[in-house]
C-alpha positions, 0 to 999 in steps of 0.5 A: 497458855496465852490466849490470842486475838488475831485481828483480820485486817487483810481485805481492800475495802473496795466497797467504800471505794476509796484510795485506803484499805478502810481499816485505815479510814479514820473513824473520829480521830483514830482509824478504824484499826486503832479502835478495833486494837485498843479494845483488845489491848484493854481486855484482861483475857487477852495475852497478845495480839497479832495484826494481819494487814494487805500486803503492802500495808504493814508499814503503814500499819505499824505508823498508824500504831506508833502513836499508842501503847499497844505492847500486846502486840507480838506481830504485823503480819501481811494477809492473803489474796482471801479472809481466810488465807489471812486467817491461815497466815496467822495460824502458820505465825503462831504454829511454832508456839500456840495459844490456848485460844485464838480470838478472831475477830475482824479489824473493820468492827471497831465497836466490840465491846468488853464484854463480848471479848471476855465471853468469847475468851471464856466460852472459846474452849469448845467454839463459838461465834456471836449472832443477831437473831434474824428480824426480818424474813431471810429469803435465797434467791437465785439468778433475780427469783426467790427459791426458799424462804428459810425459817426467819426464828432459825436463821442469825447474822453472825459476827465476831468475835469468833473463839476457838482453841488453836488446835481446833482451829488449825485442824479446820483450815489445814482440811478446808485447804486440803478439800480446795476451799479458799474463800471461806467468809468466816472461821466458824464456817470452817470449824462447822465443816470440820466436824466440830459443833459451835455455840451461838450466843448473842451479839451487839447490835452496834457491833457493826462491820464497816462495809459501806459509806453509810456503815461508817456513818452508823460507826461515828453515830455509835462511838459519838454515843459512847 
């Protein structure tokens, strides 16, 4: 059975303010989408690829695409209104015939690297999700006041890529939908929810999600690097 990565590029990035969705910003001289597809057209895990874009954004998409060799791409799909609805969007695309395992991962970390692709192939099986150990003290606050500080050796960022296999994680949408959740932040939150327990391993610091001016800034420091 196949094992797909659907890439999540279906937000606005209205934090980076400007005219484009900032998946479409370039990052060098490729956008940021191009990047983050290439890394899964190399991957010799992956079998295709879907691409789910703002709706109103597939042709543009599939211009910025033409240029290069991406023949693990079996669709350009338009997302939903939240993260998740897009998510769920390209869950119903690949309903009638289902990979094995669904990689997910956002368009806006263009940094992924091989090695995180193939252990999140490797390890989807069950579920999982790649994390930053906390540095600093992570602290919930409410309207301006601080109303605990959690344990900082227990608390992680989580990134993508996220691995699960496809029945699991169609079951996890279908019941967070049925419960009238429509803005999950992430999948491994939804799985989690559903019942199913989710291994954590490490990510990469320089797996950065381009959110912000500065993020883009990093993004170019990092890709100069490589």
């Amino acid at each position: 059975m196949k094992n797909y990565a659907i890439i999540l590029g279906g937000g606005a990035g209205t934090r980076l303010k400007g005219e484009i969705p900032k998946q479409f910003l370039l990052l060098g001289e490729r956008p940021i989408i191009v990047h983050t597809i290439a890394a899964f057209q190399q991957a010799p895990s992956i079998d295709a690829i879907l691409v789910v874009v703002p709706a109103g954004w597939k042709k543009r998409c599939t211009a910025d695409l033409k240029p290069y060799v991406f023949d693990k791409i079996q669709g350009v799909i338009a997302g939903g209104e939240t993260r998740q609805l897009s998510c769920w969007q390209a869950l119903q695309y690949l309903k009638a015939d289902p990979p094995h395992i669904c990689v997910v991962h956002d368009a806006a970390r263009p940094l992924v690297t091989a090695e995180m692709i193939e252990v999140a192939v490797r390890e989807g099986h069950k579920g999982m999700t790649f994390g930053l150990r906390a540095r600093d003290t992570i602290v919930e606050c409410r309207g301006g006041e601080i109303m605990r500080v959690s344990p900082r050796e227990q608390m992680y960022q989580v990134q993508t890529p996220q691995s699960f296999p496809f029945q699991t994680l169609w079951d996890a949408h279908c019941k967070a939908l049925a419960a009238g959740i429509r803005e999950a932040s992430d999948d491994a939150g939804l799985v989690l929810k559903a019942g199913n327990r989710l291994k954590v391993l490490e990510g990469d610091p320089r797996n950065i999600k381009i959110t912000d001016p500065f993020d883009l800034e990093l993004a170019q420091h990092f890709l100069r690097d490589r």
